[in-house]
N, C-alpha and C positions, 0 to 999 in steps of 0.2 A: 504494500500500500504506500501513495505516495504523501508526502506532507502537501498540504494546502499554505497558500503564505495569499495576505495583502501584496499586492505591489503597488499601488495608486491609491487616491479614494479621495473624492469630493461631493459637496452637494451646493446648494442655493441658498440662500439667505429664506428664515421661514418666517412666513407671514400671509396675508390675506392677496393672494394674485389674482383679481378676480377675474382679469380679461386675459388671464393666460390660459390654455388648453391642456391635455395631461400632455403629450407632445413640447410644449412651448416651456412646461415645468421641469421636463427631467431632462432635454436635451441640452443646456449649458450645464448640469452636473457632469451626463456623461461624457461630452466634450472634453470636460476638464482634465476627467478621470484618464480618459484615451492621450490626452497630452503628457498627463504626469508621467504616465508610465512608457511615452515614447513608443508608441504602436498608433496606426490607424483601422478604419475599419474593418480591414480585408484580415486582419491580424486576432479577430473574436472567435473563439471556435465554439462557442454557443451562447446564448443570453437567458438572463431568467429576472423576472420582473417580477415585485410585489406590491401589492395594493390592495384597496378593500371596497373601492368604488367607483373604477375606471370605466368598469363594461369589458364586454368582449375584446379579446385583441391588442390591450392596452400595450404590451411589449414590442407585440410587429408594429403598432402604429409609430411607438417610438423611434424604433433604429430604421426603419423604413424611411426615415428622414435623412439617414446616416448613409445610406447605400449599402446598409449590412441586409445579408439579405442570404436562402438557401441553408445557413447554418439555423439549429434547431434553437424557438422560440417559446419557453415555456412561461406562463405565468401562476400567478399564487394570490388567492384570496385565502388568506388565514387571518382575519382580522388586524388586531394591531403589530401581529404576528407575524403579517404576509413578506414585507421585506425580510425581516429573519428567517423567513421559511426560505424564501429566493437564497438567502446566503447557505442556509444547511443545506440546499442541493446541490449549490456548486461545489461545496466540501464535499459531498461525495463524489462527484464524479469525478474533481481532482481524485481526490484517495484511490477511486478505482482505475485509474487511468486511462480514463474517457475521454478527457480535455487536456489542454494544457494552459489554455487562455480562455478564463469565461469574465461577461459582463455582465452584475448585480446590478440591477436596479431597484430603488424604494420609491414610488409615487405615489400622491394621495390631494387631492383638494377638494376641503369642504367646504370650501365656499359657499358651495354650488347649491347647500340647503340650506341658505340663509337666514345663518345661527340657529340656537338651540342646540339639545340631547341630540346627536346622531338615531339617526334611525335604527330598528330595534327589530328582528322578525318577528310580525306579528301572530305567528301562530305556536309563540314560545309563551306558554302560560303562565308565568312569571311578568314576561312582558304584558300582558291581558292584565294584570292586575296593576300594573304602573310601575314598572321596577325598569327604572330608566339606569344608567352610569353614574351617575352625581347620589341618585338615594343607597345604591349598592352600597357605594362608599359610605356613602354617612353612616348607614347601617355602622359598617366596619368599625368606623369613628365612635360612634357612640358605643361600641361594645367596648374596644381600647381604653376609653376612661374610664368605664366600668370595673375594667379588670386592670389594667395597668399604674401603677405610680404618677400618674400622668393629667396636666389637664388641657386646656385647649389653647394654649401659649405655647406646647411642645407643639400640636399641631402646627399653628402659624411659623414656630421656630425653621418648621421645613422649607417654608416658601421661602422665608428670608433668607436662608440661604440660598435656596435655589437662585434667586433673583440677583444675591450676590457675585455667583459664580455666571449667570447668564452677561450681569454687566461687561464681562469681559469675553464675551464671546460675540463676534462681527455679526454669526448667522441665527443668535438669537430672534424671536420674536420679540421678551421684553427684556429690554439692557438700562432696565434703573431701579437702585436698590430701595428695598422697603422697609418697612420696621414692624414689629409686632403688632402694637395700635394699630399701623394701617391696614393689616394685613386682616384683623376682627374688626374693623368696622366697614371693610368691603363689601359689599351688596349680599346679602342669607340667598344662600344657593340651596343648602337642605344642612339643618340642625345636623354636626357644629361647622359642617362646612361653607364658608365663605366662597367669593369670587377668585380671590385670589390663593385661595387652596384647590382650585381644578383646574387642571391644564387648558390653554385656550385652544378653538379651534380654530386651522388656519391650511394654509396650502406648502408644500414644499417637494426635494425629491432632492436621491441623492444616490450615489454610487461610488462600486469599487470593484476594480480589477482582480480578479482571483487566478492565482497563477501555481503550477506544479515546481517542481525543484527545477525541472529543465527548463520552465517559460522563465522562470527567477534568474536563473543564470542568463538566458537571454536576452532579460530586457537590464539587469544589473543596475536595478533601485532599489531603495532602500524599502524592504518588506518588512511583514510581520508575521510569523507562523500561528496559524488556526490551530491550536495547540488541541482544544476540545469543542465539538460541536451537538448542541443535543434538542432532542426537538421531542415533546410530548405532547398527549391530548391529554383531557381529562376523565379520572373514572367516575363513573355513576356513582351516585349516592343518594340515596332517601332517607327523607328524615332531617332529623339535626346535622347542618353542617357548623364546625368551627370555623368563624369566619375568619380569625386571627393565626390559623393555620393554612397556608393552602398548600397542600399539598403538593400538588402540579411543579410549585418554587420549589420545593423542600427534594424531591425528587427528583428533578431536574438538576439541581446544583447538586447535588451529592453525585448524581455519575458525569456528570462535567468537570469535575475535583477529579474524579476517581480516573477518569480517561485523558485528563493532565497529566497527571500526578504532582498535583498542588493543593495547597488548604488554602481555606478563607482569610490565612494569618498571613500567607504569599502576596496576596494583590495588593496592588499600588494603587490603581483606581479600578474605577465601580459607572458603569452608566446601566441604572435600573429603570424600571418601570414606575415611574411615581407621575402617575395619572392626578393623583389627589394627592394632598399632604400623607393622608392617612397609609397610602402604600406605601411610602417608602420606607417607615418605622416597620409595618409589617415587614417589608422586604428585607429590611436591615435582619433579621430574625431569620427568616429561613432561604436568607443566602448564608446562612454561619456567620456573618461578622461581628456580631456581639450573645449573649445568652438569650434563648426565651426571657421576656418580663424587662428587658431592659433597654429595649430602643428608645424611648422617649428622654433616659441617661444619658445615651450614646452618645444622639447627636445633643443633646442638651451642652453635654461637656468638650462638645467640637471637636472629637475622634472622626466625625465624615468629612473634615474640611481641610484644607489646607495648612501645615503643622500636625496633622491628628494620625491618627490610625492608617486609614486609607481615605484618602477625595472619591465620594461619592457625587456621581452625575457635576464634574465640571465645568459640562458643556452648558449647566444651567436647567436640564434636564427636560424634560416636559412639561413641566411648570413654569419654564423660561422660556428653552427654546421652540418651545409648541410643540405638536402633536399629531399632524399631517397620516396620523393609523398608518398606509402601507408603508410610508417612509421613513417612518422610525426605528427600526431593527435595523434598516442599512444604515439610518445619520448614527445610530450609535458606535457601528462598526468605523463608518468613517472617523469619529471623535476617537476613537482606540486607536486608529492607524496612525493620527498623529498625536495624538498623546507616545505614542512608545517609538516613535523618530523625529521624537521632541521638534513638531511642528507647529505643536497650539499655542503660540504666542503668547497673550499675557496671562493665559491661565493653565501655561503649563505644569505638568505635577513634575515635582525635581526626581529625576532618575528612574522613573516610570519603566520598568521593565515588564512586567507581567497585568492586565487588565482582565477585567470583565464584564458581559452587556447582559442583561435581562432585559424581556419584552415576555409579557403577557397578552394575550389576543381573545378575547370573544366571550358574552356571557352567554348561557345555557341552562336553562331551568336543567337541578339534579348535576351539572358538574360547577367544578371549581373553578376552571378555564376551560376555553374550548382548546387552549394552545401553548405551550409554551416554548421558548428558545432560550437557549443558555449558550454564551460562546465563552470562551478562554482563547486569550491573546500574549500571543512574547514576543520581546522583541529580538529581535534575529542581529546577531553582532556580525 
């Protein structure tokens, strides 16, 4: 089996593009990506495209702009999942020695349903009874304080920072820092969550060059080895679920560790899944980086930030840099690529050698997620 490396990786500034197309979004990423890595089109030996509300075709419409064309065109609706899914395939098929040179893509803009909760399948019975994204969460939130050491200033504590690390990122949506006050007296979204504890909606897209040891040696850029790639759905369950557990994470990172061979104590940085304040504390918990009961401590005492334990979500996260669903498994892989060939600028983490990205995807009455990805990243000397 062969190793999988980054060799490139860009995306677009994320925000509200309203007059741009899924085409018009993801083709100065991929441009980018194809420049960094010093190859043109004829040089893709296959693509894979994620997203969650493109429509049919979304990937051919892409690179059909490119003149890429005949090589194989797969795409992936796995919710907020789907870019990360596009990336676990390309990992395999490097590993199997399929490809040598494929093109991720992450594309997403919701513009298009002008604001509000994303749309929800309506014949999920769950959703029939109003269980939109923002109340899942709160749910979460409000069990957290229940049970946790914690009250709703650890919540807010997460935007702030998130907002502080987005200040320093170009491709941020918001790049100005908050404070706790402002962060609870932002507009009630759903008890205890605030405005500025859910990620905004907004439009973006983003890519990366996924290359084998021989495409590595032949383009001789500065890569990053796909160390562990792991991709689950969720198991049924009736009845009482823990919500403050999800398993899906818990599972997931344990054989992403195991198929490294690294622990939670190894990573330098972290870009998870924090749709809401309230995920990331969970998250913090069943990625291993601090004990059950004690994420509201963690980041309280500044262990997820700069100086601390490990930088969690740098890039400002989904709370900062938005939320664009397909495109976010790929923007996080891109934020690793240059995180670990120290190319993130003012918010680089010092000496960053080893990373990792979570992405959760899709609610489903009876699972926990419909999706999850886990990657492990190193940096290749």
């Amino acid at each position: 089996m062969s190793d999988a490396f980054i060799a490139s990786a860009a995306m677009i500034p994320m925000g509200k593009h309203k007059e741009s197309s899924y085409s018009g979004l993801a083709l100065p990423a991929v441009l980018n990506a194809l420049a960094g890595a010093g190859i043109g089109p004829r040089g893709i030996d296959a693509v894979y495209c994620g997203h969650a509300f493109g429509g049919m075709l979304t990937g051919q419409r892409i690179v059909k702009e490119l003149g890429i064309g005949a090589v194989p065109v797969t795409n992936f609706d796995n919710a907020c999942s789907g870019g990360a899914t596009a990336l676990h395939a390309a990992w395999k098929d490097i590993q199997a020695d399929r490809h040598d040179v494929v093109l991720v893509i992450g594309v997403d803009k919701l513009t298009q349903f002008g604001g509000g909760t994303l749309p929800l399948v309506a014949e999920d019975p769950e959703v029939q009874q109003g269980m939109v994204m923002p109340a899942l969460y709160a749910m979460r939130a409000r069990r957290y304080l229940y049970e946790r050491d914690a009250d709703v200033k650890d919540l807010a504590g997460v935007a702030v920072k998130a907002r502080r690390h987005g200040a320093n990122n170009p491709y941020a949506q918001f790049r100005s820092a908050v404070t706790v006050e402002q962060v609870l007296q932002s507009r009630p979204i759903a008890d205890p969550l605030t405005l500025m504890q859910c990620c905004p909606t907004g439009d973006g897209a983003a890519a990366v060059i996924v290359v084998s040891e021989k495409g590595r040696r032949r383009l001789a850029k500065p890569a990053v080895r796909i160390a562990a790639s792991v991709l689950h759905s969720g198991q049924v369950t009736s009845g009482f679920r823990d919500m403050l557990r999800p398993e899906i994470t818990y599972q997931s990172a344990r054989d992403a560790y195991e198929a490294a061979g690294v622990e939670p104590g190894d990573l330098d940085v972290v870009e998870l899944h924090d749709a809401f304040t309230i995920a990331e504390l969970v998250y913090y918990e069943a990625l291993g980086l601090c004990a059950p009961g004690s994420s509201a401590a963690y980041c309280r005492e500044g262990k997820t930030t700069y100086g601390g334990d490990v930088v969690v979500n740098p890039s400002g996260g989904l709370l900062s840099k938005g939320h664009p669903v397909g495109a976010s498994g790929v923007a996080q892989a891109v934020e690793m690529y240059w995180q670990l060939t120290s190319q993130a600028g003012a918010r680089q983490v010092d000496g960053a050698r080893i990373g990792l990205s979570h992405v959760t995807g899709g609610g489903i009455a009876g699972l926990d997620h419909g999706a999850c990805t886990v990657h492990i990243f190193e940096k290749v000397d």
